[in-house]
GURO-307120 format. One record per atom (N, C-alpha, C): y, x, z negated; residue in three letters. Coordinates in steps of 0.02 Angstrom, whole numbers, padded with zeros to 5 digits, always signed. Each point is the difference from the previous one (the first is absolute). Layout:
<recs>
YXZala;...
</recs>
This chain:
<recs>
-03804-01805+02425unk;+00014-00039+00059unk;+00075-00013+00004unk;+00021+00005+00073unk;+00082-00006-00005unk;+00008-00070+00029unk;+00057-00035-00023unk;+00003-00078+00021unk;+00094+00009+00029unk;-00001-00030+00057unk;+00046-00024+00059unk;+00061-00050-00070unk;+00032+00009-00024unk;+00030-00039-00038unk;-00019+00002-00059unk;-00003-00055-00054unk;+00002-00009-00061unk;-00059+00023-00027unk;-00032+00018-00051unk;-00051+00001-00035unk;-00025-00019-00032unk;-00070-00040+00012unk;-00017-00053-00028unk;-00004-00001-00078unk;+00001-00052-00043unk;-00012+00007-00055unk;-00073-00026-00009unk;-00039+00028-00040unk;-00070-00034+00013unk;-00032-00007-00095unk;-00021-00060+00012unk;-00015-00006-00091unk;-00087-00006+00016unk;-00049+00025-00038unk;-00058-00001+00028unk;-00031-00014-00068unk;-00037-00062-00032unk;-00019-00003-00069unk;-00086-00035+00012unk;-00053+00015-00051unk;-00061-00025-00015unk;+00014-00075+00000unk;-00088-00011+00026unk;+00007-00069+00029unk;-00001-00034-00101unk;+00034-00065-00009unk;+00003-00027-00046unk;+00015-00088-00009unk;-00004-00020-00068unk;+00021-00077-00004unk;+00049+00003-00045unk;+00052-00054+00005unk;+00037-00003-00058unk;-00009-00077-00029unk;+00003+00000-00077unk;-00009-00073+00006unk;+00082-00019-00045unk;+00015-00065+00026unk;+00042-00040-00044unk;-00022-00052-00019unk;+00039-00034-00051unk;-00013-00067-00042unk;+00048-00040+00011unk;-00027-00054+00032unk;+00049-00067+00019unk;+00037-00040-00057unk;+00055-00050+00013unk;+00020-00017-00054unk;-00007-00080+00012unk;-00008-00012+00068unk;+00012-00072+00017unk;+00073-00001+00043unk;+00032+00020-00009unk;+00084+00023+00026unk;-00002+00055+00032unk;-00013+00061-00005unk;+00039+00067+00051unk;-00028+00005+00054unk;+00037+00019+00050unk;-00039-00010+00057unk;+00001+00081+00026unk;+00064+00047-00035unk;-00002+00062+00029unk;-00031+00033-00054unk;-00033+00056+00046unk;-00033+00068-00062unk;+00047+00055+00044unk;-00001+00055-00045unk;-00001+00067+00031unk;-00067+00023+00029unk;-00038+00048+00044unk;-00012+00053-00028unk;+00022+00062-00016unk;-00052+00039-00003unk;+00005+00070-00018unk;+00003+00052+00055unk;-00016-00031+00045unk;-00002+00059+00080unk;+00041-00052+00049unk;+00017+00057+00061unk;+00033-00049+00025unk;-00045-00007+00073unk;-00010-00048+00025unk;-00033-00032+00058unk;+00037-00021+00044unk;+00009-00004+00070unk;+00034-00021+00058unk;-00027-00079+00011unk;-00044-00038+00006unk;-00019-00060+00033unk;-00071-00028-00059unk;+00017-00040+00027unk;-00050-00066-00050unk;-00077+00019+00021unk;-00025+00047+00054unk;-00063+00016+00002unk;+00007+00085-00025unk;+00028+00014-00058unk;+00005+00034-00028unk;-00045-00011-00052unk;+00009-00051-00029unk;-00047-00015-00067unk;-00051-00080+00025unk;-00025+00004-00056unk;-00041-00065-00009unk;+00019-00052-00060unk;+00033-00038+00004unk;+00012-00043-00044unk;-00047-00033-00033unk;-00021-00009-00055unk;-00072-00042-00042unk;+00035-00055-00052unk;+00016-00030-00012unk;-00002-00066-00052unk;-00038-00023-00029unk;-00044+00010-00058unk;-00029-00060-00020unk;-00075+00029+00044unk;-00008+00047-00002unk;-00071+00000+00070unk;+00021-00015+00075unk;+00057-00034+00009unk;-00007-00010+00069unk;+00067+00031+00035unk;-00033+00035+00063unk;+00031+00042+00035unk;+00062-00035+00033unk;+00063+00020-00021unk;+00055-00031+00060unk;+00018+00011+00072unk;+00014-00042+00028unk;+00023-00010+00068unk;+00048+00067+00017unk;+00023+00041+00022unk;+00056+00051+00005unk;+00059-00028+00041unk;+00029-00015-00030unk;+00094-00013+00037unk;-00012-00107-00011unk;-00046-00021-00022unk;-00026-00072+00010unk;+00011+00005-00096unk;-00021+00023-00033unk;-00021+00006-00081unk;+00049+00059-00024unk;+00008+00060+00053unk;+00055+00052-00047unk;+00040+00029+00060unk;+00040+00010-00017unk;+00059+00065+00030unk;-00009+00064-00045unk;+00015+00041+00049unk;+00019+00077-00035unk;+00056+00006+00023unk;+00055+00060-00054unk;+00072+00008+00038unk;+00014+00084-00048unk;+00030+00025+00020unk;+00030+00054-00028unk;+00029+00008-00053unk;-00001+00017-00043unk;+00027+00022-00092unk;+00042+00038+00002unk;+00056+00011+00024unk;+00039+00069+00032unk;+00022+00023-00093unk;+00008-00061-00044unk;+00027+00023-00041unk;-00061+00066-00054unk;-00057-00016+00014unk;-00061+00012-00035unk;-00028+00054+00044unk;+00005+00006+00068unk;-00024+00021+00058unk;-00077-00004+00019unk;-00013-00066-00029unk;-00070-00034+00004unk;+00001-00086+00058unk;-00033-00032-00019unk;+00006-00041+00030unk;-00025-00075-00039unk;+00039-00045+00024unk;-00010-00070-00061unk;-00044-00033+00050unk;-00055-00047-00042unk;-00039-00028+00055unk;+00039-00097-00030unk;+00009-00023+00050unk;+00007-00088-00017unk;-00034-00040+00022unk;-00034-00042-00038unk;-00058-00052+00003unk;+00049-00068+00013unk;-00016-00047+00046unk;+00035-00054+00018unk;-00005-00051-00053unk;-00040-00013-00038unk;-00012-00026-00057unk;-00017+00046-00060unk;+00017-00013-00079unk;-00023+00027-00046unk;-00074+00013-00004unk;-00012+00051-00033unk;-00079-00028-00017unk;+00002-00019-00047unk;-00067-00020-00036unk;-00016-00037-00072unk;+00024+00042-00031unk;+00003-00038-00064unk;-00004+00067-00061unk;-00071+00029-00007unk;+00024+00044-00035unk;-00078+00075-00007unk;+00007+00055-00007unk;-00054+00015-00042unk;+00011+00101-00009unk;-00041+00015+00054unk;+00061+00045+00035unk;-00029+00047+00067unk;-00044-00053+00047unk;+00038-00044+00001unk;-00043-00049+00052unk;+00030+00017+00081unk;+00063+00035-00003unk;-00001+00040+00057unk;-00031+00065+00002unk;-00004-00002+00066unk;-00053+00062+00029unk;+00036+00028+00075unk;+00021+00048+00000unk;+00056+00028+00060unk;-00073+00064+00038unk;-00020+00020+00054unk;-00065+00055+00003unk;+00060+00026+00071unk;+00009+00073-00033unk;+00034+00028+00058unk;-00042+00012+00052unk;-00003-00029+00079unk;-00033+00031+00058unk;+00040+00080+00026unk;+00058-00002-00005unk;+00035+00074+00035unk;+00000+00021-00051unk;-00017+00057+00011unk;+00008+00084-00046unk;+00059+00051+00035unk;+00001-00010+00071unk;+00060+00059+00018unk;+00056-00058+00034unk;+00042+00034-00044unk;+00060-00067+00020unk;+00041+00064+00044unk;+00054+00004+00062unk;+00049+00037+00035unk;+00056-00033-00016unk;+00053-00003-00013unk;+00062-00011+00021unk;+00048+00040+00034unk;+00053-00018+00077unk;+00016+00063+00007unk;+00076-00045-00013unk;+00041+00025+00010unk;+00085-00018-00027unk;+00001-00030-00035unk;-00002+00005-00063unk;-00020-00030-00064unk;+00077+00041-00029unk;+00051-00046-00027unk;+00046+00028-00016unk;+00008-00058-00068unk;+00000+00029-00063unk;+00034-00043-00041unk;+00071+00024-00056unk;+00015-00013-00024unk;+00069+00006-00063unk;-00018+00084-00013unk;-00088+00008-00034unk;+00003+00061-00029unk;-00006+00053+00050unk;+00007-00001+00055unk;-00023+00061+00063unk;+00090+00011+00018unk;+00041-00055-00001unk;+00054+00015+00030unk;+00040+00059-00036unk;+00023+00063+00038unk;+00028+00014-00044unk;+00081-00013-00023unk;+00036+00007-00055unk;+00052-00002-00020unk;+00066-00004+00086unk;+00038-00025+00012unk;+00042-00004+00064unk;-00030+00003+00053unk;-00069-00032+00022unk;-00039+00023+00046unk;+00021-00059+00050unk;+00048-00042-00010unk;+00003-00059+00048unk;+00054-00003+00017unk;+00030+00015+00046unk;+00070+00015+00028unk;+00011-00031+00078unk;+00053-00032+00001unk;+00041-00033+00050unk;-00040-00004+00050unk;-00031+00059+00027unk;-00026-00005+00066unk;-00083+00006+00012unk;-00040-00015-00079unk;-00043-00017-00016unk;-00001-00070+00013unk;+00035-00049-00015unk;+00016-00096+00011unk;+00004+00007+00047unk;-00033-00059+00012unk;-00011-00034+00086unk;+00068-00027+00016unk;+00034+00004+00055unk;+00052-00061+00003unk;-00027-00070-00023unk;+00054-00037-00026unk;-00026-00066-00038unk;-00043-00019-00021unk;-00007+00077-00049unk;-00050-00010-00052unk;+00023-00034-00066unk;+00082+00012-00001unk;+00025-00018-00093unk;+00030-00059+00043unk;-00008-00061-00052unk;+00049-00041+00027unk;+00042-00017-00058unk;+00027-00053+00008unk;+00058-00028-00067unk;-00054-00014-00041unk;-00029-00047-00004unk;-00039-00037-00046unk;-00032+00060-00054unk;-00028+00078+00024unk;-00023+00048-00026unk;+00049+00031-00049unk;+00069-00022-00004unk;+00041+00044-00005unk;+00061-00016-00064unk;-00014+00041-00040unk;+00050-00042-00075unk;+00073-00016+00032unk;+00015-00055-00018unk;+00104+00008+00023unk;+00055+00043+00006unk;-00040+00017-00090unk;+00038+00029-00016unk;+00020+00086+00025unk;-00059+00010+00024unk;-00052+00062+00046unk;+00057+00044+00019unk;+00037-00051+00072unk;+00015+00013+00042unk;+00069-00026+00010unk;+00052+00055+00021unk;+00075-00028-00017unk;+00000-00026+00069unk;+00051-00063+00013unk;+00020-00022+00080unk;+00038+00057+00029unk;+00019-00011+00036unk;+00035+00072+00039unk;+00100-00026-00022unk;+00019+00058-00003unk;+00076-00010-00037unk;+00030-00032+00063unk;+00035-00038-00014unk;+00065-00041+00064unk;+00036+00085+00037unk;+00011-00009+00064unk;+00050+00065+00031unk;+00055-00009-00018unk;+00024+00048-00038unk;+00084-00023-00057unk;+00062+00012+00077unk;-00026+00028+00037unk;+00043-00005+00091unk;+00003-00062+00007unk;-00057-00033+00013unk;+00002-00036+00024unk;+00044-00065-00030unk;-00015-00006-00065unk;+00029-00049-00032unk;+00084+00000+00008unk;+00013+00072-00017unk;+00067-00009-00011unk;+00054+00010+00074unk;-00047-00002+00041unk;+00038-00034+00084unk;+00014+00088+00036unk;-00011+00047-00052unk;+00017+00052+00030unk;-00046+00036+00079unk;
</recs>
């Protein structure tokens, strides 16, 4: 199949659970796959099913290229008293660009948006001021 632009990336995995163990304190896990939205999975605690976006957030792992789920409160402590049940099996992403896809000089001048870099982005030391006009100074 030919696609109008980018090509999707598509991760497609068996339906599964993952469990974690609470400590009383953490509120973030990883997982192991990565999911777009909180009706992606099913959150379980303790037996009881969480609220989605009310009890957890999901967000992107760019570093892992998975996704961390966050519970608004800790759970108890417990072995594998979390319970994560993936609902999506075919995940799409389409412009999915991270660190490892770019290649080597692939971002150049006219790749940046206008006022995309500002000062604050930008080491001091980076960037020289522009030299005084030696004309100008010396009246010539």
């Amino acid at each position: 199949m030919s696609y109008l632009g980018n090509t999707p990336e598509v991760y497609q995995y068996d339906a599964a659970t993952e469990k974690f163990s609470g400590d009383g304190s953490k509120t973030l896990f990883t997982l192991t796959r990565r999911v777009l939205d909180v009706d992606d999975v099913i959150a379980v605690i303790e037996n009881v099913i969480q609220e989605p976006t009310a009890a957890y957030t999901l967000a992107a792992n760019n570093t892992s290229g998975t996704a961390d789920i966050t519970f608004t409160s800790a759970p108890a402590s417990g072995t594998n008293n979390i319970q994560v049940r993936y609902t999506a099996i075919n995940y799409n992403a389409y412009n999915v660009v991270d660190a490892e896809r770019l290649q080597a000089n692939s971002v150049t001048t006219s790749k940046i948006a206008d006022a995309a870099v500002t000062i604050e982005k930008l080491d001091p030391n980076a960037v020289l001021p522009p030299l005084p006009n030696i004309l100008m100074l010396s009246g010539m």
